[in-house]
Backbone atoms as SQL, in Angstrom:
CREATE TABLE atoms (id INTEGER PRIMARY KEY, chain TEXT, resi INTEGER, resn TEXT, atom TEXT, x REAL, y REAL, z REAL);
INSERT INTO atoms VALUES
  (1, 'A', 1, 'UNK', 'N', -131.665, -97.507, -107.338),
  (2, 'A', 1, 'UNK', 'CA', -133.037, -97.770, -106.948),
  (3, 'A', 1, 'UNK', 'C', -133.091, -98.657, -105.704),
  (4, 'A', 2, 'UNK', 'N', -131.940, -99.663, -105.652),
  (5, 'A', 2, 'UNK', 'CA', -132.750, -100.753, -104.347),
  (6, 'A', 2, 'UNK', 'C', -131.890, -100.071, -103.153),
  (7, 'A', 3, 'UNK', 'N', -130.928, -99.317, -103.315),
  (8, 'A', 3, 'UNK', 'CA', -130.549, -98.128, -102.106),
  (9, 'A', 3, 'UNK', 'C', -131.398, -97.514, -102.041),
  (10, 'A', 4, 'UNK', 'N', -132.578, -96.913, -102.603),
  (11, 'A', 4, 'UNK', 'CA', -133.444, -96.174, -102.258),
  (12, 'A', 4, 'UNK', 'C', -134.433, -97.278, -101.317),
  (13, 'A', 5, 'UNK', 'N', -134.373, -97.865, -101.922),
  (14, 'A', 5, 'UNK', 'CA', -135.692, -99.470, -101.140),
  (15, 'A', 5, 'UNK', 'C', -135.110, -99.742, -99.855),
  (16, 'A', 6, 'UNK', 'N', -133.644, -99.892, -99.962),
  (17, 'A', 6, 'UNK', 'CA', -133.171, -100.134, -98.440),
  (18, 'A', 6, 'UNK', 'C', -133.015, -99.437, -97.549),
  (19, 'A', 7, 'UNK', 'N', -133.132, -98.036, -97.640),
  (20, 'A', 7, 'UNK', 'CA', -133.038, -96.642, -96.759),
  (21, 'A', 7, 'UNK', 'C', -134.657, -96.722, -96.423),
  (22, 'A', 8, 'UNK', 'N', -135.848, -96.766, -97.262),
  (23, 'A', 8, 'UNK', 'CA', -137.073, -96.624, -96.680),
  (24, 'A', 8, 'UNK', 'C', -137.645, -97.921, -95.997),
  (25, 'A', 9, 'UNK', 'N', -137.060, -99.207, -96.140),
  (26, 'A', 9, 'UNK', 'CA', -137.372, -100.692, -95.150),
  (27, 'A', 9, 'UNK', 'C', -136.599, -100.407, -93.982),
  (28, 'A', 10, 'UNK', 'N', -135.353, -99.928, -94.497),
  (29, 'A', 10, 'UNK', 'CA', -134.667, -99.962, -93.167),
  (30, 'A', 10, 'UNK', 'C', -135.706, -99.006, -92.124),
  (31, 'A', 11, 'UNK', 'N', -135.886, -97.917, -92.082),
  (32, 'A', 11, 'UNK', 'CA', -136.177, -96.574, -91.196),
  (33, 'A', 11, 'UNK', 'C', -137.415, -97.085, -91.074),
  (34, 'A', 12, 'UNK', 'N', -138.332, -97.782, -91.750),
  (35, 'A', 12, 'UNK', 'CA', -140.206, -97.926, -91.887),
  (36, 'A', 12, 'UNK', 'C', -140.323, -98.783, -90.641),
  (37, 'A', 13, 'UNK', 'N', -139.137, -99.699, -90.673),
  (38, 'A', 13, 'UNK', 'CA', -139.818, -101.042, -90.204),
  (39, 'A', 13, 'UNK', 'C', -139.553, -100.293, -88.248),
  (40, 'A', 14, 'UNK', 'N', -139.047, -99.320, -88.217),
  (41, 'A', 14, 'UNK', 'CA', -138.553, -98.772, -86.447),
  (42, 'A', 14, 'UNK', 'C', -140.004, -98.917, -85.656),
  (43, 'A', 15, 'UNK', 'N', -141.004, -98.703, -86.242),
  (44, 'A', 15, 'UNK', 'CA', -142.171, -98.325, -85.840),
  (45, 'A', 15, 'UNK', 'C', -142.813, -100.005, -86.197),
  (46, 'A', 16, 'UNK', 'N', -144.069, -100.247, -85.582),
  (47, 'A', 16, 'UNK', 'CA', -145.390, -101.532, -85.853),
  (48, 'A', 16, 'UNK', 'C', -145.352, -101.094, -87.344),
  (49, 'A', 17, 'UNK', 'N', -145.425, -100.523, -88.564),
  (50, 'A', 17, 'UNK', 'CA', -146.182, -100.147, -89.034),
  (51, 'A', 17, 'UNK', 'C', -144.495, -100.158, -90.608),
  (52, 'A', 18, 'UNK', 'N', -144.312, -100.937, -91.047),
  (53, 'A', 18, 'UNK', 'CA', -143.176, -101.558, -92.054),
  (54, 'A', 18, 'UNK', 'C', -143.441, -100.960, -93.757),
  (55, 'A', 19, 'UNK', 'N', -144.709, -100.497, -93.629),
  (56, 'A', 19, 'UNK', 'CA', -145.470, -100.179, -94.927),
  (57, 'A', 19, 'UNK', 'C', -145.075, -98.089, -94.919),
  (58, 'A', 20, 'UNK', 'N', -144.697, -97.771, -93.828),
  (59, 'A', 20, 'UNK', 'CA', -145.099, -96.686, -93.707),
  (60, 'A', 20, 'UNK', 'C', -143.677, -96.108, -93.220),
  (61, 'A', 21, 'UNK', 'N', -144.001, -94.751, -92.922),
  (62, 'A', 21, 'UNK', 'CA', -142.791, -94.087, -92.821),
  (63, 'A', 21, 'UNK', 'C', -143.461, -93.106, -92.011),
  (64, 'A', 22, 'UNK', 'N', -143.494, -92.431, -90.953),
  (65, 'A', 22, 'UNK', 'CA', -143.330, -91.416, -89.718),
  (66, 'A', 22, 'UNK', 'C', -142.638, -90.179, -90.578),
  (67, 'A', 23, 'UNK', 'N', -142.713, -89.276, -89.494),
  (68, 'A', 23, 'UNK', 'CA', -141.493, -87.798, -89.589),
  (69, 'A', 23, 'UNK', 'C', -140.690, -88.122, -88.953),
  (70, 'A', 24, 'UNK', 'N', -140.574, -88.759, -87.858),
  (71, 'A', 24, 'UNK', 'CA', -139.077, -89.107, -87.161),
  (72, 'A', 24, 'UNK', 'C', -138.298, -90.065, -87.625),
  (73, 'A', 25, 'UNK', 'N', -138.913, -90.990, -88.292),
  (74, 'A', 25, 'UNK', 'CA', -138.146, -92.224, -89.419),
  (75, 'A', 25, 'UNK', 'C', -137.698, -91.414, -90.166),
  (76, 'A', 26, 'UNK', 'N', -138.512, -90.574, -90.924),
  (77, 'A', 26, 'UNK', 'CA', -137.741, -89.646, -92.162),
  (78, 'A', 26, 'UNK', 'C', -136.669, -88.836, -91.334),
  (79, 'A', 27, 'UNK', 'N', -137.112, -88.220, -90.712),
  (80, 'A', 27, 'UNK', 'CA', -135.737, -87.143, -89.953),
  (81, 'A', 27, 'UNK', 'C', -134.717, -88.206, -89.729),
  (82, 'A', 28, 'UNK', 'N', -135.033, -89.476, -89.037),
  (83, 'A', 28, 'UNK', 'CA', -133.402, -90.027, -88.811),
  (84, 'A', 28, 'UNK', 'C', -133.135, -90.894, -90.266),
  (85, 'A', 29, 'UNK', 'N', -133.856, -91.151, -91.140),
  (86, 'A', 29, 'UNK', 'CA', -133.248, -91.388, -92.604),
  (87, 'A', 29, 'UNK', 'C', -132.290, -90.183, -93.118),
  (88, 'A', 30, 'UNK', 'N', -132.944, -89.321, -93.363),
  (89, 'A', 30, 'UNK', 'CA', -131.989, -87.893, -93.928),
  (90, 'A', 30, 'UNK', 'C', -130.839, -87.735, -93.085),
  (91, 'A', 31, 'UNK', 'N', -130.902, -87.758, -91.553),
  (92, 'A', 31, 'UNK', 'CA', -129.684, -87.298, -91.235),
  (93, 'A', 31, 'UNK', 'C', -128.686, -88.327, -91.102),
  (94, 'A', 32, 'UNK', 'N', -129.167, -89.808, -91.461),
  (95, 'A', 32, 'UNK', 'CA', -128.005, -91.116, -91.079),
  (96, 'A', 32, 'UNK', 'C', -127.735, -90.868, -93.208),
  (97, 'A', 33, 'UNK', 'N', -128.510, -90.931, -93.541),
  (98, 'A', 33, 'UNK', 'CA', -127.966, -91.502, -95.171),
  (99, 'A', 33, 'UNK', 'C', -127.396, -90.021, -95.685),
  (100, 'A', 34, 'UNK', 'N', -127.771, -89.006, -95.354),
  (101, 'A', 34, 'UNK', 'CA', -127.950, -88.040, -96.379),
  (102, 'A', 34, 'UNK', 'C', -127.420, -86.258, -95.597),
  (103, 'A', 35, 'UNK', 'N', -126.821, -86.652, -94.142),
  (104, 'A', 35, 'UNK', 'CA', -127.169, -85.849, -93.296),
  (105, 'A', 35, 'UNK', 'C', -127.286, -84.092, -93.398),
  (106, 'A', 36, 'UNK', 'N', -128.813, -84.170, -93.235),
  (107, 'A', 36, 'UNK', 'CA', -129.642, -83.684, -93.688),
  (108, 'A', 36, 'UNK', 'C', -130.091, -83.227, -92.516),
  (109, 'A', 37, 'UNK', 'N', -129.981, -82.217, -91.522),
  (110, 'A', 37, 'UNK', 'CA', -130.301, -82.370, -90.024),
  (111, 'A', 37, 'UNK', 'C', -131.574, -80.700, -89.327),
  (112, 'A', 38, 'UNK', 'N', -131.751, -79.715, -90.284),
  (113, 'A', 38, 'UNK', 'CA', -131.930, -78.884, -90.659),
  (114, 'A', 38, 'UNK', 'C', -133.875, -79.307, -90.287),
  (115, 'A', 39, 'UNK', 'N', -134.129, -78.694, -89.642),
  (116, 'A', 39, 'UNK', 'CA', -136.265, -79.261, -89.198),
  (117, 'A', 39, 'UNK', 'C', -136.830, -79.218, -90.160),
  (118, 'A', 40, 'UNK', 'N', -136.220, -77.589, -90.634),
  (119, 'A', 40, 'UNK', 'CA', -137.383, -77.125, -91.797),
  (120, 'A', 40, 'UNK', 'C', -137.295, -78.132, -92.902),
  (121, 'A', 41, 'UNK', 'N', -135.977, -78.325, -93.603),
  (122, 'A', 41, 'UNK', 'CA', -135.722, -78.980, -94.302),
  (123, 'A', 41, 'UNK', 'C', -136.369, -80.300, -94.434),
  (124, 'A', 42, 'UNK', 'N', -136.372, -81.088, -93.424),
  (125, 'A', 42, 'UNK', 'CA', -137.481, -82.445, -92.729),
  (126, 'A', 42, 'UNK', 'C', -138.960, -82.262, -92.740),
  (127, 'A', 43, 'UNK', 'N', -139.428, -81.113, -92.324),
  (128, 'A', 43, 'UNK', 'CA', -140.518, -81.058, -92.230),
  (129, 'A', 43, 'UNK', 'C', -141.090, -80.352, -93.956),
  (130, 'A', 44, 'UNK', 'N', -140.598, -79.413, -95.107),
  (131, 'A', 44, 'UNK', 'CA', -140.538, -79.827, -96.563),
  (132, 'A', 44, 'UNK', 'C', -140.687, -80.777, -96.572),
  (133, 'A', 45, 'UNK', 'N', -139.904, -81.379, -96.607),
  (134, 'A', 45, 'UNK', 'CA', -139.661, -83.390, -97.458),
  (135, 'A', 45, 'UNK', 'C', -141.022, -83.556, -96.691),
  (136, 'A', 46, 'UNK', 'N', -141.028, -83.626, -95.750),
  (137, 'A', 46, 'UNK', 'CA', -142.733, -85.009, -95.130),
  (138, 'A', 46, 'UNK', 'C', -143.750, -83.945, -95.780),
  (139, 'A', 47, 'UNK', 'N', -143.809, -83.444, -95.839),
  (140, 'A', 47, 'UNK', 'CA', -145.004, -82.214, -96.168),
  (141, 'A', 47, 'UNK', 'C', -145.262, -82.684, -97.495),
  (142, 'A', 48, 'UNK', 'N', -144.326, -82.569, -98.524),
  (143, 'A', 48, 'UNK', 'CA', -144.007, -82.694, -100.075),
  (144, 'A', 48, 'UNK', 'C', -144.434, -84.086, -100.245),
  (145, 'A', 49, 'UNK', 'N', -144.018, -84.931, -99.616),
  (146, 'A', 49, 'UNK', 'CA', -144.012, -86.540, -99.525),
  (147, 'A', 49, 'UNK', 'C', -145.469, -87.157, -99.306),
  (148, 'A', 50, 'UNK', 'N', -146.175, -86.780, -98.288),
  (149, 'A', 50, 'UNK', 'CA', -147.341, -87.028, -97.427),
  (150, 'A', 50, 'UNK', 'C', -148.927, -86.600, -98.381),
  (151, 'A', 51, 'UNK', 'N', -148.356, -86.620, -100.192),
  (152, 'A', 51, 'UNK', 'CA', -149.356, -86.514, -101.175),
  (153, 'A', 51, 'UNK', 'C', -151.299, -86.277, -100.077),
  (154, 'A', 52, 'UNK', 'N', -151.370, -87.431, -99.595),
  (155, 'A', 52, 'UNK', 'CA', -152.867, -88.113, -99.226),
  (156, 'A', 52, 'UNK', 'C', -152.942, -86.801, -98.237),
  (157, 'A', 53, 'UNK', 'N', -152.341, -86.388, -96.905),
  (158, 'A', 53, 'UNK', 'CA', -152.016, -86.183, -95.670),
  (159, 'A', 53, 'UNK', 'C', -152.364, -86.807, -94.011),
  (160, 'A', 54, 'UNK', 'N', -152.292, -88.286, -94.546),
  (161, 'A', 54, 'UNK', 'CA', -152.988, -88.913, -93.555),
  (162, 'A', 54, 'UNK', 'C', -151.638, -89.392, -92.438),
  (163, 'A', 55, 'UNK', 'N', -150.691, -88.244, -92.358),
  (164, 'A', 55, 'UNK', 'CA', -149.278, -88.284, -91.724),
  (165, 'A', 55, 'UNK', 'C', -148.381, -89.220, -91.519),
  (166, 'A', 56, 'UNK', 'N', -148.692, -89.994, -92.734),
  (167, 'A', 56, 'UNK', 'CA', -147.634, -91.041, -93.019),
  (168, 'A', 56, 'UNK', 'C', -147.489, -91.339, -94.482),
  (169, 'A', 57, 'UNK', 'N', -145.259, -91.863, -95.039),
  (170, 'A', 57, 'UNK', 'CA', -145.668, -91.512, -96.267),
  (171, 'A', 57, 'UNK', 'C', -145.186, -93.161, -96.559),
  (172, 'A', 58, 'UNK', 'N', -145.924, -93.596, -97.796),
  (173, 'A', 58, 'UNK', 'CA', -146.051, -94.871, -98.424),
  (174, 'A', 58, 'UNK', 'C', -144.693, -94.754, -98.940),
  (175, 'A', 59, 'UNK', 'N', -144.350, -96.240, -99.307),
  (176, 'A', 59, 'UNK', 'CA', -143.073, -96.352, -100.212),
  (177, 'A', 59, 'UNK', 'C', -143.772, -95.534, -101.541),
  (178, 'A', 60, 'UNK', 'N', -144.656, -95.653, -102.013),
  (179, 'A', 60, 'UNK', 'CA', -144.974, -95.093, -103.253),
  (180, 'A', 60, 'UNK', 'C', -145.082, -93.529, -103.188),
  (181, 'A', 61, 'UNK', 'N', -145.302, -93.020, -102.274),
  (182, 'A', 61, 'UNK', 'CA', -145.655, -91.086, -102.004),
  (183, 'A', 61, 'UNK', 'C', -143.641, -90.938, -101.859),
  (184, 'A', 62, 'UNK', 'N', -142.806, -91.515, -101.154),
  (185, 'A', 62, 'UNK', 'CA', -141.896, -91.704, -101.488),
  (186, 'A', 62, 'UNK', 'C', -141.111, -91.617, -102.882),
  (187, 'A', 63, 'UNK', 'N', -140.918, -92.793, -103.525),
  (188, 'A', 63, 'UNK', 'CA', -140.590, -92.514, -104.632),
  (189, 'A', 63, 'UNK', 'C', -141.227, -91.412, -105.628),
  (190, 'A', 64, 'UNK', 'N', -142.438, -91.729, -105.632),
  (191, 'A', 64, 'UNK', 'CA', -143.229, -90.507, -106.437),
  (192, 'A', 64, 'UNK', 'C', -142.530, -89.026, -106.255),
  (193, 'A', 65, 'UNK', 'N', -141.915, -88.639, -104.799),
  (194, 'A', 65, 'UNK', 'CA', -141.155, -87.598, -104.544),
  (195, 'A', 65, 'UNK', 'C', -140.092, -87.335, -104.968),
  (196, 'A', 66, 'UNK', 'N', -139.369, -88.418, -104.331),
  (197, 'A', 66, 'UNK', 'CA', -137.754, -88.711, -105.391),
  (198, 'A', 66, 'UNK', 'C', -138.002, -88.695, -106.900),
  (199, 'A', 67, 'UNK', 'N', -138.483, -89.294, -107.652),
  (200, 'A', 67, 'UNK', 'CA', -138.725, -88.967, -109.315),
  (201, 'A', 67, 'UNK', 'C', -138.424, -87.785, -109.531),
  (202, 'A', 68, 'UNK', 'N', -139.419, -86.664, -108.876),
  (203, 'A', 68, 'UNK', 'CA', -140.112, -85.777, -109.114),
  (204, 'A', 68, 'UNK', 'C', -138.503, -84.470, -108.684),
  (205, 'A', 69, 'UNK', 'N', -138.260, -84.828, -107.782),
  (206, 'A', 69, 'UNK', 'CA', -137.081, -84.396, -107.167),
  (207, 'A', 69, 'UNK', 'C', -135.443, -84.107, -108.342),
  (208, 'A', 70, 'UNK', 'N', -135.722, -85.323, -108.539),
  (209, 'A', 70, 'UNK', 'CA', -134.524, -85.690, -109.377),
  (210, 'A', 70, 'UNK', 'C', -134.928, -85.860, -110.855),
  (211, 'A', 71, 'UNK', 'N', -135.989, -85.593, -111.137),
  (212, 'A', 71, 'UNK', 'CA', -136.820, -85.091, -113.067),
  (213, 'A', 71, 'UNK', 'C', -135.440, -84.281, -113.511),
  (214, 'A', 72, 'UNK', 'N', -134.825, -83.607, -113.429),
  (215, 'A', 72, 'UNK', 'CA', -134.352, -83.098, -113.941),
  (216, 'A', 72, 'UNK', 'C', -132.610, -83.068, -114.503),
  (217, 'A', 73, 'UNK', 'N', -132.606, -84.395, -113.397),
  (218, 'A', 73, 'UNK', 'CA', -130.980, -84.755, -113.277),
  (219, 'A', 73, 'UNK', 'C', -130.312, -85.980, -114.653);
């Protein structure tokens, strides 16, 4: 769990905005932690992630994804 917390502070805070997460924070999260480098693939995840669609995703639309992701593991 706090590897998950430190992959989304780390990448959030690139931008003014520490609460939040971009598509290009996410694209360079996936491809530094997880490499994950594939658009479509990036642009799924923010799509899936971005619950509200106000093009940014909360630590909480975040995890809420991951749960949901990994329900089954």
């Amino acid at each position: 769990m706090q590897f998950l917390k430190n992959c989304f502070d780390e990448h959030a805070e690139k931008d003014k905005d520490k609460d939040t997460m971009t598509k290009k924070e996410l694209a360079d999260m996936l491809r530094e932690q997880f490499d994950i480098t594939e658009n479509h693939f990036v642009s799924q995840f923010y799509n899936d992630m971005d619950k509200d669609g106000d093009d940014k995703i909360t630590f909480k639309e975040y995890m809420a994804y991951l749960a949901k992701l990994f329900e089954g593991f």
